[in-house]
C-alpha positions as CSV (number, residue, x, y, z in Angstrom):
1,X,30.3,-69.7,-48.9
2,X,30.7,-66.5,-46.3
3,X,28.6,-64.8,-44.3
4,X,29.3,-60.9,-43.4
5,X,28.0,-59.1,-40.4
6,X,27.4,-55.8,-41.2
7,X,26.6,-53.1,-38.5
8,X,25.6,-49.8,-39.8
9,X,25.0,-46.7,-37.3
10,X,24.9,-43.1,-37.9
11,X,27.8,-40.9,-37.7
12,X,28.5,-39.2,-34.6
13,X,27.5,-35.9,-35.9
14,X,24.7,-36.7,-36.6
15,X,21.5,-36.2,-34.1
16,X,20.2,-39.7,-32.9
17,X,16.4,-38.8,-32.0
18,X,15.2,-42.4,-31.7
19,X,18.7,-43.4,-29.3
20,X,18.3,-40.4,-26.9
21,X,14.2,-41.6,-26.7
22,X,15.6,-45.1,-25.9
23,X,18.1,-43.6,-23.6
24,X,15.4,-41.6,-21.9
25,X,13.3,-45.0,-21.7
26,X,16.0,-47.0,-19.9
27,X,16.6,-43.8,-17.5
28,X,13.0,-43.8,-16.4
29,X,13.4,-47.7,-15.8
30,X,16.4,-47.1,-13.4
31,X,19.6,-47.6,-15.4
32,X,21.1,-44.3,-14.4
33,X,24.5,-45.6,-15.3
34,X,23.6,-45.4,-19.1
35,X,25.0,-42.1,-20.8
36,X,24.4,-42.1,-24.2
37,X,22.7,-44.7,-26.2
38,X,22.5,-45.0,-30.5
39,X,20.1,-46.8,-32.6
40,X,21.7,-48.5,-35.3
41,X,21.3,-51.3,-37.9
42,X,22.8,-54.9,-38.4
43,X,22.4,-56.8,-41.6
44,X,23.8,-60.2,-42.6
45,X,24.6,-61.6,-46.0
46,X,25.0,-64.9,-47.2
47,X,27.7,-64.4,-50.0
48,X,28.6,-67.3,-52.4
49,X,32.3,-66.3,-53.1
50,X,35.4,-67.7,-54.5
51,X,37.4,-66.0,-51.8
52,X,37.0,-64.1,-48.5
53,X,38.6,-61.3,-50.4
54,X,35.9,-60.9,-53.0
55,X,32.8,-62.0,-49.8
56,X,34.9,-58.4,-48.5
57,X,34.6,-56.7,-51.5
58,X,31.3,-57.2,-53.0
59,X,30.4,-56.5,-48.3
60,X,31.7,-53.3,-49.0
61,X,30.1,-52.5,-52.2
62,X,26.3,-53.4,-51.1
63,X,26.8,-50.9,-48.1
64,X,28.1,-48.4,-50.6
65,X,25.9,-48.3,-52.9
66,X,22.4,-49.3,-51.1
67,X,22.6,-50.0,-47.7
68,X,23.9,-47.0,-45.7
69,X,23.6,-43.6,-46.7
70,X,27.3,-42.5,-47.1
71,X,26.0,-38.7,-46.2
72,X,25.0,-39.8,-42.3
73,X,26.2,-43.4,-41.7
74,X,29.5,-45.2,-41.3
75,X,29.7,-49.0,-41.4
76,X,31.5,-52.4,-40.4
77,X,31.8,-55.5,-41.3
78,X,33.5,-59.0,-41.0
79,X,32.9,-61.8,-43.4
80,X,33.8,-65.2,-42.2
81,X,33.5,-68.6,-44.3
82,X,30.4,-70.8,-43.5
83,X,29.4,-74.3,-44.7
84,X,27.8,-74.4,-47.8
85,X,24.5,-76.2,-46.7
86,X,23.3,-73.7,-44.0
């Protein structure tokens, strides 16, 4: 069993309205400091694998296909093996 940790956040290209209202947010609280600030997404799967290799592949595949949009977001993950019973 594997879990991957999969963090999904839009390209840099791309116009972040909901980060720069967040950044304006913590401004107006007093963290001057803060520069820039993007919203993005985490997701984790529980995979039930023979092999970190395919837990990697069939990772890659669900962000592909469903769980970014290719056109504005880039993604990482890391799969690591879990207990079975969790």
């Amino acid at each position: 069993m594997y879990i991957s940790k999969i963090n999904i956040s839009l390209r840099k290209t791309i116009l972040d309205p909901q980060g720069k209202a967040i950044e304006h947010s913590l401004k107006s609280l007093g963290f001057e400091p803060i520069v820039d600030t993007r919203i993005g997404k985490y997701i984790e799967l529980k995979i039930d694998a023979v092999s970190k290799q395919e837990a990697e592949k069939i990772s890659e595949e669900a962000c592909k296909k469903l769980l970014a949009n290719p056109v504005m977001e880039d993604f990482t993950f890391e799969v690591t093996e879990i207990g079975g019973t969790e």
